[in-house]
C-alpha positions in Angstrom: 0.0 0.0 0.0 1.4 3.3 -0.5 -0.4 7.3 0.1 0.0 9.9 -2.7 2.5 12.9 -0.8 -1.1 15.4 -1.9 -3.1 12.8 0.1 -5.9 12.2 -2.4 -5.2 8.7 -2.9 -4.4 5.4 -2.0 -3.0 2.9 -4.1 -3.7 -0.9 -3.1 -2.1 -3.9 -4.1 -3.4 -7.3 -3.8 -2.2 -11.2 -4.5 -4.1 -10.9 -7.8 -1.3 -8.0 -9.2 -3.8 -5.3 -9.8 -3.1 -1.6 -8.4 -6.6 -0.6 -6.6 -7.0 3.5 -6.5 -9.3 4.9 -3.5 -9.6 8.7 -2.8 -8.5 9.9 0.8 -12.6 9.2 2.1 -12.0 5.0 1.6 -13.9 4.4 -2.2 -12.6 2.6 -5.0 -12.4 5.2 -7.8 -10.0 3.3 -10.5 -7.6 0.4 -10.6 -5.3 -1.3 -12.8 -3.0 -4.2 -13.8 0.4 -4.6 -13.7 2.6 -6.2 -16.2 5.4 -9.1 -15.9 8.8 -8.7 -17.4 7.9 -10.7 -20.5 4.5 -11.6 -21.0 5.3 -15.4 -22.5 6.0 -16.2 -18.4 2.2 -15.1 -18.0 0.8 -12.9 -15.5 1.5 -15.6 -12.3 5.1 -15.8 -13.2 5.6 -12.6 -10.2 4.6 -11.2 -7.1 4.4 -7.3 -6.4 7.2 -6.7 -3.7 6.4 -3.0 -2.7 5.3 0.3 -4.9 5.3 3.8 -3.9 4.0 7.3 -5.2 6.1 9.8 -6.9 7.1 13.0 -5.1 4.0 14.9 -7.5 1.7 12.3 -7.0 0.9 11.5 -10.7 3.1 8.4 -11.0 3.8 5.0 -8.9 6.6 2.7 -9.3 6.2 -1.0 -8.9 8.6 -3.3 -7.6 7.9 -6.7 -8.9 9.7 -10.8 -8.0 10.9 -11.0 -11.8 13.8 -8.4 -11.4 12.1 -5.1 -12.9 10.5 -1.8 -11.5 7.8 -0.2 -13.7 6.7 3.5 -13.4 3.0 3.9 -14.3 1.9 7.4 -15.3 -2.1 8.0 -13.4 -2.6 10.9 -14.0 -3.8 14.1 -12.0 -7.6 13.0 -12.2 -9.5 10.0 -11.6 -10.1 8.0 -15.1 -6.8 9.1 -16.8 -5.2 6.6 -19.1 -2.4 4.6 -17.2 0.9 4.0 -19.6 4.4 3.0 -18.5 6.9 5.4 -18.6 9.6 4.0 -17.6 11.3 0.2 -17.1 14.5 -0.5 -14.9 15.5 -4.2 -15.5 17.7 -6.2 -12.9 19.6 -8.6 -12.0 17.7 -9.9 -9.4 14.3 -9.4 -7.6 13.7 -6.0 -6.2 12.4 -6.7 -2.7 11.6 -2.9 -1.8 11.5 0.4 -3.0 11.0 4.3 -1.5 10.9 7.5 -4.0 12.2 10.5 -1.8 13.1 12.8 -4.3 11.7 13.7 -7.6 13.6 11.7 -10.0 15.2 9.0 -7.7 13.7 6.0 -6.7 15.7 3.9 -3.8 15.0 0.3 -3.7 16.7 -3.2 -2.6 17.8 -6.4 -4.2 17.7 -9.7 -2.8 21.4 -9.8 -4.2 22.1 -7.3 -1.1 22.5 -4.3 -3.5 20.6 -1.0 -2.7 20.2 0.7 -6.2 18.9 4.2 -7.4 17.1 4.8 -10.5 16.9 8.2 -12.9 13.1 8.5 -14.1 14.7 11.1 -16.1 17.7 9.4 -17.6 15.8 5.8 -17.5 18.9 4.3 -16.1 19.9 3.1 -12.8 23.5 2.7 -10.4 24.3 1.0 -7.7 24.9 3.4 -4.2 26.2 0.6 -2.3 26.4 -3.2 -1.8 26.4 -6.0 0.8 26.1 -10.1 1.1 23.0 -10.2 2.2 19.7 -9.5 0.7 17.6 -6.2 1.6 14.6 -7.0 3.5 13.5 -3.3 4.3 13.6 0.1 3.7 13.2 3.1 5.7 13.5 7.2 5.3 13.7 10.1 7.0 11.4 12.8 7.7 13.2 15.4 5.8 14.1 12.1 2.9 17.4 12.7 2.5 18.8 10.0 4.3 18.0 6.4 3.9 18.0 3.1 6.0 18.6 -0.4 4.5 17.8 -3.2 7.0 19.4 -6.5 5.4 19.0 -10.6 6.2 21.7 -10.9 8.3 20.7 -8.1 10.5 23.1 -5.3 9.5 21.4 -2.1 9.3 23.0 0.9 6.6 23.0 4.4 6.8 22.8 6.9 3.9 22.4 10.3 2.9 22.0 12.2 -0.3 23.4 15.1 1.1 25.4 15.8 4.0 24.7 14.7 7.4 25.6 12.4 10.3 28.0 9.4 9.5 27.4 7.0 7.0 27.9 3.1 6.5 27.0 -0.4 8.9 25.3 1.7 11.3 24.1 -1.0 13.5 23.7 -5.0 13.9 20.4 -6.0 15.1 19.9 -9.5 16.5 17.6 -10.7 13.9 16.4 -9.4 10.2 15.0 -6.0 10.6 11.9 -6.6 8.5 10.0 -3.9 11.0 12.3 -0.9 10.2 11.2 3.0 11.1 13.2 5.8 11.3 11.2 8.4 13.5 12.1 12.1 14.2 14.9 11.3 17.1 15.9 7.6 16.6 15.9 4.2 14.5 13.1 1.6 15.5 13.5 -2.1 14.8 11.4 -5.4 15.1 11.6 -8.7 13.8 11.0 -12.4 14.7 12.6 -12.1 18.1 9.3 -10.4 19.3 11.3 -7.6 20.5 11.4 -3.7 19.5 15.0 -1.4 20.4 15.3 2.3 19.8 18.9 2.8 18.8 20.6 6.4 18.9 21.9 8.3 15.8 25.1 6.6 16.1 23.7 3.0 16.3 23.8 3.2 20.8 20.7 1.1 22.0 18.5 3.5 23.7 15.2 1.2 24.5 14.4 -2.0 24.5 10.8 -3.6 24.7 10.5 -7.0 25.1 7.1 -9.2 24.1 9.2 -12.4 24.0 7.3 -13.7 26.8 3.7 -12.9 25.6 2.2 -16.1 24.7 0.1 -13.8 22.1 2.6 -12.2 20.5 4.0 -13.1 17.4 6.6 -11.8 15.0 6.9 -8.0 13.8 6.5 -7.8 10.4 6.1 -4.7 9.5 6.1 -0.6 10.9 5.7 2.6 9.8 6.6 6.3 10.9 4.1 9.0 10.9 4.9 11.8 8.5 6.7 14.1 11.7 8.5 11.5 13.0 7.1 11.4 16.1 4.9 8.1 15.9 5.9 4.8 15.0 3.5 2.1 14.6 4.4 -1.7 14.4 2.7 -4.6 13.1 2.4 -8.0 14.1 -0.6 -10.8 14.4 -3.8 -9.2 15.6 -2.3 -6.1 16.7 -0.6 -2.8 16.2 1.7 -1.4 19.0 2.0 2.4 18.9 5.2 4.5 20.4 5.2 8.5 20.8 8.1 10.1 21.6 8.1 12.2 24.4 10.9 15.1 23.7 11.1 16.5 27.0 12.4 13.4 28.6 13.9 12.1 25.3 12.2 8.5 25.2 9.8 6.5 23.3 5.9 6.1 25.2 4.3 2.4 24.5 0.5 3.8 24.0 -1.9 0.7 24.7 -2.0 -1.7 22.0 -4.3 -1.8 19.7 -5.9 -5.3 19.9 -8.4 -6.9 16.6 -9.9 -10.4 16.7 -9.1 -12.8 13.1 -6.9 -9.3 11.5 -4.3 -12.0 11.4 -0.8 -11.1 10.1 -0.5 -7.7 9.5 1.8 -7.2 5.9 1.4 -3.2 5.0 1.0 0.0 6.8 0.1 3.4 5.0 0.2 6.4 6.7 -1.7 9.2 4.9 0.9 12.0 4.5 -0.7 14.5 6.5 -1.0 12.2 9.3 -4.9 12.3 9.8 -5.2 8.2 8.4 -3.4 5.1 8.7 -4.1 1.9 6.8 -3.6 -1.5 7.6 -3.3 -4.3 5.2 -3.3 -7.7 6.2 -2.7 -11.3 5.2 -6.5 -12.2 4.3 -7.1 -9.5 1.7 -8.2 -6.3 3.8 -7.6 -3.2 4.7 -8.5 -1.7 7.6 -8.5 2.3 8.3 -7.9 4.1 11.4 -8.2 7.3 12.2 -5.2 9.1 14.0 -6.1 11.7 16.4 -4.8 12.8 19.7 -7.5 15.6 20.1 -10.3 17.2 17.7 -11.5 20.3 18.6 -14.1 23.3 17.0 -12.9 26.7 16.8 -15.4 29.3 16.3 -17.8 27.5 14.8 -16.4 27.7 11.6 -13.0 25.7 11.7 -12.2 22.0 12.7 -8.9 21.6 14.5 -7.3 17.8 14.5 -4.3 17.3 16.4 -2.5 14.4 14.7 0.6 14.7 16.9 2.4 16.9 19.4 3.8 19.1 16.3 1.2 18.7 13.6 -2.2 20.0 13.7 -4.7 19.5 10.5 -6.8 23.0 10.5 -9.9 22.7 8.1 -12.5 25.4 7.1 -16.1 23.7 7.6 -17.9 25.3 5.0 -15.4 25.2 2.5 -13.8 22.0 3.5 -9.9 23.4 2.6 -7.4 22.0 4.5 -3.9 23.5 5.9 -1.3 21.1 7.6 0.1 23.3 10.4 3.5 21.1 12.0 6.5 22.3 13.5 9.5 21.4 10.8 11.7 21.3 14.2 9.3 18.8 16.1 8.1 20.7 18.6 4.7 20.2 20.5 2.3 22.9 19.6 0.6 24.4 22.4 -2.5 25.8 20.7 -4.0 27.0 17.6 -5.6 30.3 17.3 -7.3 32.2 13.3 -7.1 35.8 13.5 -7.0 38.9 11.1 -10.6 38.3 10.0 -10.3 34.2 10.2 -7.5 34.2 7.6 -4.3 33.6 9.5 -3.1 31.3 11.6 -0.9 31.4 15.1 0.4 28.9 16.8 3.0 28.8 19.4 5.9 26.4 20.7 8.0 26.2 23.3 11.1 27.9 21.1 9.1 28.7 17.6 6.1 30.5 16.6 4.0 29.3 13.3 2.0 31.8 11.0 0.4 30.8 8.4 -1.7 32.1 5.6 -5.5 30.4 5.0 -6.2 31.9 1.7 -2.6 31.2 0.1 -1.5 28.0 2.3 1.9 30.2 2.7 3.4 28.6 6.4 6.3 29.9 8.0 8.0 28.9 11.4 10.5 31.1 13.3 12.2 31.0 16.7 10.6 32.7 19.1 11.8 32.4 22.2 9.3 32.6 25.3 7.5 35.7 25.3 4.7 34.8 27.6 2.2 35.4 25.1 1.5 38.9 25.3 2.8 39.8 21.8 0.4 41.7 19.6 -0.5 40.4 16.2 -1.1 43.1 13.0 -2.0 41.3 9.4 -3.1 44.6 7.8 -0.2 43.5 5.4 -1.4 41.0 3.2 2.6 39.4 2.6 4.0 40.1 6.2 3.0 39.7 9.7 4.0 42.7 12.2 4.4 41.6 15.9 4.7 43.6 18.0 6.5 42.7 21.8 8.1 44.7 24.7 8.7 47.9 22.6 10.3 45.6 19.6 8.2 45.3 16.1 9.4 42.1 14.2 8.4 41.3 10.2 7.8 37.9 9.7 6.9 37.4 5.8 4.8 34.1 4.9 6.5 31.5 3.6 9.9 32.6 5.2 11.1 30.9 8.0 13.6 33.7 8.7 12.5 37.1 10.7 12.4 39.5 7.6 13.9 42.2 10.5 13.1 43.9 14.2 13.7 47.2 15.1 12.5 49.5 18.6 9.6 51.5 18.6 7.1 52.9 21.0 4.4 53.4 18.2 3.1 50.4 16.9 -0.2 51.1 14.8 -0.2 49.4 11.5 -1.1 53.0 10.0 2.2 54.1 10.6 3.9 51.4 9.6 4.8 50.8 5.7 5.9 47.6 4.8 6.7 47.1 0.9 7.9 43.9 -0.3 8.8 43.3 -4.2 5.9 45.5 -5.1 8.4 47.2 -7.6 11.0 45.5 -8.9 14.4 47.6 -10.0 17.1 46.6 -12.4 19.4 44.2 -11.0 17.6 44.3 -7.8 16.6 40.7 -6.7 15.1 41.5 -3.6 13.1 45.1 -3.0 12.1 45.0 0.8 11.9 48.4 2.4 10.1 49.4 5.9 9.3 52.5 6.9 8.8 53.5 10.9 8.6 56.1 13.8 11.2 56.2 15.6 9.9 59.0 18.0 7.1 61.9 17.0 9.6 63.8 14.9 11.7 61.3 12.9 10.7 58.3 10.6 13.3 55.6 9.7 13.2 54.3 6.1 15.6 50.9 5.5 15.9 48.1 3.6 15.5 44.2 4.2 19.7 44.1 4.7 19.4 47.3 6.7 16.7 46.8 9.2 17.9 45.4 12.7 21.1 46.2 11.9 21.3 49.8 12.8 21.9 51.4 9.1 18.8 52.9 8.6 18.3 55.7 6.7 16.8 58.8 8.2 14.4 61.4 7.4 13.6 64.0 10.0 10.3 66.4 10.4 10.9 69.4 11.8 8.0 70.4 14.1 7.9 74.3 14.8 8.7 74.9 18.7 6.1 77.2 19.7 3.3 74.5 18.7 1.7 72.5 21.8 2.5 68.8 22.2 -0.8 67.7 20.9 -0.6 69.6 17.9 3.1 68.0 17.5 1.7 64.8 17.4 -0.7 65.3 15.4 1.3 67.6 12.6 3.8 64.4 12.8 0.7 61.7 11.9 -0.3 63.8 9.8 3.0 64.0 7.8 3.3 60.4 8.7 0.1 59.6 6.5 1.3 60.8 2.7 4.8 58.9 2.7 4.5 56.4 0.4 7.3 53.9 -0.8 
C-alpha cells in the first residue's frame, strides 16, 4: 500500500497483481494491472514486492519478483489513461523500493544491493552493496537520508546530502523486516518479538521486550508517521504504537491496539498529512484508522485535529480546505488560534512560533523564544505579519522561515507602519524590501530588508515648529506620517 504525498489517494495492491485507486474518504475510484517482465512467463510468473507514489503524486513505481520496477503514469484525475513510462531491468528481484526525491527511486535487491534509479535518464547505479539481501527500507522525515535493514541483521545508513556518518550503522539481533526511522531515533522489530530504539550513532537506547507474551508473534512490519514522532508496528492481531516524548527524550508504549481474526498484518500506510493510517493484512483487507490525539471546533467555523504533538490539520467547515500546520523542528504545539478576519493562523511552541496564511496556504515557522504570550499580532499587510512585543516590532513574511527584520519602537499602529515587499522591482535588484517607521514623533526611519535590525537605517527628519503645543506635534507628525509612500 502506498499514500499519494497530496493525500488524495491510496494505491492498493493485492495477491491478484492489480493496483486498486481509492480517494482519501475509503472508495474505489479506479484500478489497474500490472505487467510481468515478459509476458510469455504469463501474468502468475511474479509477485508485487512494494510500490510507492512519486514525489508529485501522478506516478507510482512498482517493484515486482521478476527483477524489474515499472513507473505507471495516473494521472492528476481520476479516469486518466495509465501508460508506462519507464522500465529498470535487474539482476535480481527487487524486494523494496522508496521515491524521496523527484527523479530517484531507492529500492533493494535480494542480491544485497541498494540501487537508485533516474526517471529522467531511464537508467539506474548501484549506491552501495552487501552479502545479504535487503529485507526493508526506511527514510527520513526530511528524505534525505536512507536506512537499509538487510537478512543478516546489519542495518546501513545513507544520505543524499550531507549529514551524520554514513555506513554499517548498527547489527540487530535478527532481520529487521520492521524498520522505522522516527524524528529522534531508529526503530526495529523482527521475529525475536522484541522492538530497540537505537541512537543516531547506532547506541541502544530502548528496549521492549514481548518475547514472553504467549500472544505475540513476529513483527512484520512498521511505519513512521509523516513528523517523525509516531511509529507504529505490526504484528498478528495487533498494532503497537510508540510517541516520543521530547522532553524526557524516550519512546511512550501507547496501549495496543488489539483486533480479533486481522491475522498477520503485511502493509501499513500512513496518509501524508497524518490524519489516516491503513492496515493491510494477510486475508485480503484493509482496515482504516483514524489518528487523532485531540479534535477540537474553533469558532464555529473551523475543525482543529491534532494528529501529533507538532502537527495539527486546521480545516475550514464550510469550505472543506485544508492547511497542515506542524512544527519542521518537532516541537509540540501548544495551541491554535485564526485571526486577522479568520485568515491567518498562530500557533506557538515552546522555542518557535508558526504563522500561516488560510487563503494562500503560505506557512512559516521562526524562533521565538518565550514571550509569555503577550505579543500583539497586525495582518493589515497582506505578505508580512507585524508583531509587536516589549517595545520591539518584528516582520515575519509568509512562507519565510527567517525574521524579515526587528527594530524598537514605541508606536506600533499598523497606519504608521509601511511595509513594501517586491511591489516594484528595480534593475538588477533581486530582492526590494523596504520598511518604513517612527522612531519617536519627529523622525521616521526608512531601511531596507539588509538594513533593518542592523542599525543602518536611513533617516528622514520632520521638523515640528517649537512654539506648537504637544498635541498639535503629534498630530502635525501623523499627519505627515500619513502621505509617505514607498
Amino acid at each position: 500500500m502506498a499514500w499519494a504525498p497530496n493525500s488524495s489517494r491510496l494505491a492498493v495492491c493485492s495477491v491478484d497483481r492489480v493496483v486498486l485507486l481509492y480517494d482519501e474518504h475509503g472508495e474505489r475510484r479506479d484500478k489497474f494491472s500490472t505487467k510481468p517482465i515478459d509476458a510469455k512467463y504469463g501474468k502468475q510468473s511474479y509477485v508485487v514486492k512494494d510500490m510507492a507514489f512519486s514525489p508529485d503524486s501522478t506516478k507510482i513505481a512498482i517493484g515486482q519478483s521478476d527483477n524489474i520496477i515499472f513507473v505507471y503514469r495516473i494521472g492528476e484525475e481520476w479516469g486518466d489513461k495509465k501508460a508506462i513510462c519507464n522500465k529498470f531491468v535487474q539482476t535480481s528481484s527487487v524486494t523494496c523500493l522508496l521515491w524521496p526525491a523527484e527523479h530517484a527511486i531507492v529500492f533493494g535487491l535480494v542480491e544485497g544491493k541498494v540501487r537508485l534509479a533516474n526517471t529522467q535518464t531511464n537508467k539506474s547505479s548501484t549506491i552501495y552493496g552487501t552479502e545479504s539481501a535487503v529485507v526493508s527500507l526506511a527514510s527520513n522525515v526530511s528524505g534525505q537520508g536512507i536506512l537499509s535493514g538487510h537478512a543478516d541483521g546489519t542495518v546501513v545508513r545513507y544520505f543524499f546530502g550531507s549529514g551524520e556518518s554514513q555506513g554499517k550503522l548498527f547489527v540487530h539481533p535478527v532481520p529487521p523486516y520492521a524498520l522505522a526511522w522516527g524524528a529522534n531515533s531508529i526503530m526495529v522489530g523482527g521475529c525475536d518479538r522484541k522492538i530497540v530504539a537505537y541512537g543516531k550513532e547506532g547506541n541502544v537506547l530502548q528496549t521492549f521486550d514481548y518475547s514472553r507474551d504467549r500472544t505475540e508473534k513476529e513483527l512484520t512490519t512498521a511505519a513512521t508517521s509523516p513528523s517523525g514522532q509516531s511509529v507504529v508496528f505490526g504484528s498478528y492481531n495487533r498494532l503497537r504504537v510508540f510517541n516520543w516524548a521530547p522532553r524526557r527524550g524516550l519512546w511512550d508504549e501507547a496501549k495496543p491496539k488489539e483486533i480479533p481474526n486481522l491475522y498477520t498484518i503485511t502493509a501499513l500506510a500512513w496518509k501524508k498529512d497524518g490524519s489516516r493510517l491503513c492496515v493491510g493484512t494477510l486475508c485480503g483487507g484493509v482496515e482504516q484508522f483514524d489518528c487523532c490525539l485531540r479534535r477540537s471546533i474553533y469558532k464555529n467555523k473551523f475543525e482543529m485535529t491534532y494528529v501529533g504533538p507538532s502537527q495539527v490539520i486546521v480545516r475550514n467547515l464550510s469550505s472543506g480546505t485544508r492547511v497542515v500546520l506542524k512544527s519542521q523542528y518537532g516541537y509540540e504545539i501548544e495551541e491554535v488560534k485564526i485571526m486577522g478576519s479568520d485568515r491567518y493562523l498562530v500557533a506557538h511552541t515552546s522555542d518557535t512560533l508558526l504563522l500561516g496564511d488560510l487563503l494562500t496556504n503560505k506557512l512559516s515557522e521562526v524562533a521565538w523564544p518565550g514571550s509569555g504570550g503577550n505579543e500583539k499580532f497586525f495582518f493589515e499587510n497582506e505578505t508580512v505579519c507585524m508583531i509587536f512585543n516589549a517595545g520591539e516590532l518584528s516582520l515575519v513574511e509568509y512562507e519565510n522561515n527567517q525574521i524579515l527584520g526587528s527594530v524598537r519602537t514605541e508606536f506600533m499602529n499598523p497606519h504608521l507602519i509601511s511595509v513594501r515587499l517586491n511591489e516594484r522591482k528595480q534593475k538588477g535588484v533581486e530582492d526590494n524590501k523596504k520598511l518604513a517607521y517612527l522612531i519617536d514623533l519627529k523622525t521616521i526611519a526608512i531601511g531596507k530588508e539588509s538594513a533593518i535590525g542592523l542599525g543602518s537605517e536611513c533617516f528622514v527628519f520632520i521638523g515640528m515648529g517649537s512654539r506648537r503645543t504637544r498635541p498639535e506635534r503629534q498630530k502635525l507628525a501623523l499627519g505627515t506620517w500619513n502621505i509617505i509612500s514607498l
